[in-house]
C-alpha positions as a Python dict, from the first residue, in 0.01 Angstrom:
ca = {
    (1, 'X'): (0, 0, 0),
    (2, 'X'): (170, 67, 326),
    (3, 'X'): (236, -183, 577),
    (4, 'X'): (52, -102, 936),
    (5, 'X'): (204, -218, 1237),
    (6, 'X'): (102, -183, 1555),
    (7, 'X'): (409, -10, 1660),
    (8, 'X'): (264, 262, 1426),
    (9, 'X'): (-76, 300, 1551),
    (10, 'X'): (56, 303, 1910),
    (11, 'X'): (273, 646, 1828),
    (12, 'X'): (6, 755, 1614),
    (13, 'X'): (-218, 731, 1919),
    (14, 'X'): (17, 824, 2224),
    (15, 'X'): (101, 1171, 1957),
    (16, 'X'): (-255, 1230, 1948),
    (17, 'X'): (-349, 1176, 2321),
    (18, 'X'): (-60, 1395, 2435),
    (19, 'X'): (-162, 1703, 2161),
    (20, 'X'): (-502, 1633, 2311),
    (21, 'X'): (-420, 1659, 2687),
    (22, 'X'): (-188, 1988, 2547),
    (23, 'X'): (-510, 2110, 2451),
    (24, 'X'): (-686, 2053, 2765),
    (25, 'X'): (-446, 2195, 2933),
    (26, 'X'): (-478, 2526, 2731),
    (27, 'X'): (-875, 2469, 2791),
    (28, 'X'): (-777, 2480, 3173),
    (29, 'X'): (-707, 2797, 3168),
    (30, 'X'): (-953, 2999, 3062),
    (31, 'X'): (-1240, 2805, 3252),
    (32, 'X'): (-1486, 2932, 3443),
    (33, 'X'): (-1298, 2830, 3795),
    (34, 'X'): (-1073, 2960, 4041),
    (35, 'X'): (-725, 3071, 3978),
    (36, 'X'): (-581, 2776, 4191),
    (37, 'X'): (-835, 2504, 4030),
    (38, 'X'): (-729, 2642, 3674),
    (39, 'X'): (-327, 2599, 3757),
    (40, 'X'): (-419, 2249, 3884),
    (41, 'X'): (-593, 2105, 3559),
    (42, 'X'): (-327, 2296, 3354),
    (43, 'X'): (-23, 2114, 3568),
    (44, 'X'): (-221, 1789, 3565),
    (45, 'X'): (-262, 1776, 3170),
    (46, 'X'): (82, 1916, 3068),
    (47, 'X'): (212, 1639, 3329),
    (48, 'X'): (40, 1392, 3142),
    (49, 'X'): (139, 1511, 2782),
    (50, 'X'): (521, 1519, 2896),
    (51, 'X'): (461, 1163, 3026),
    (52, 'X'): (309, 1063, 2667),
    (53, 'X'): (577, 1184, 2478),
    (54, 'X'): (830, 1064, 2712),
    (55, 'X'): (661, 726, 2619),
    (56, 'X'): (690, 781, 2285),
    (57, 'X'): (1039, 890, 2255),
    (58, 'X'): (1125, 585, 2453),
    (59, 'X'): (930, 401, 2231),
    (60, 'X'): (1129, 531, 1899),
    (61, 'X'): (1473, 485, 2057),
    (62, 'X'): (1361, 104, 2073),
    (63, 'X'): (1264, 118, 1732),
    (64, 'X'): (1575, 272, 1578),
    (65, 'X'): (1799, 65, 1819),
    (66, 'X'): (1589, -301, 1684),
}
C-alpha cells in the first residue's frame, strides 16, 4: 500500500484548486456580464491559478532538493 504524506495531499490539492480556478476563469468568460466584469474574473482566477502552481513548483523544488 502506498505511503500518504501530507506533502502529497498538499500538491494533490494546490493541482486541483489551481485546474479549478483555470476553470473558473474559462467560466468568466462566457457569463452573462459586461465585457469589462468578464476580463476582471478571468484576470482574477488565472492570477490565482499561476500563484497555485507557483506554490507548487516551489513546493517540489524543496522536495527534490530534501
Amino acid at each position: 500500500m502506498a505511503s500518504l504524506r501530507l506533502s502529497n495531499l498538499i500538491t494533490r490539492n494546490l493541482s486541483s484548486r489551481a485546474a479549478a480556478h483555470r476553470a473558473m476563469a474559462k467560466a468568466a468568460l462566457f457569463a452573462d456580464s459586461s465585457t469589462r466584469t468578464r476580463l476582471n474574473r478571468y484576470n482574477h482566477h488565472i492570477e490565482k491559478a499561476q500563484q497555485l502552481e507557483a506554490r507548487l513548483a516551489g513546493q517540489q523544488r524543496q522536495e527534490a532538493s530534501a
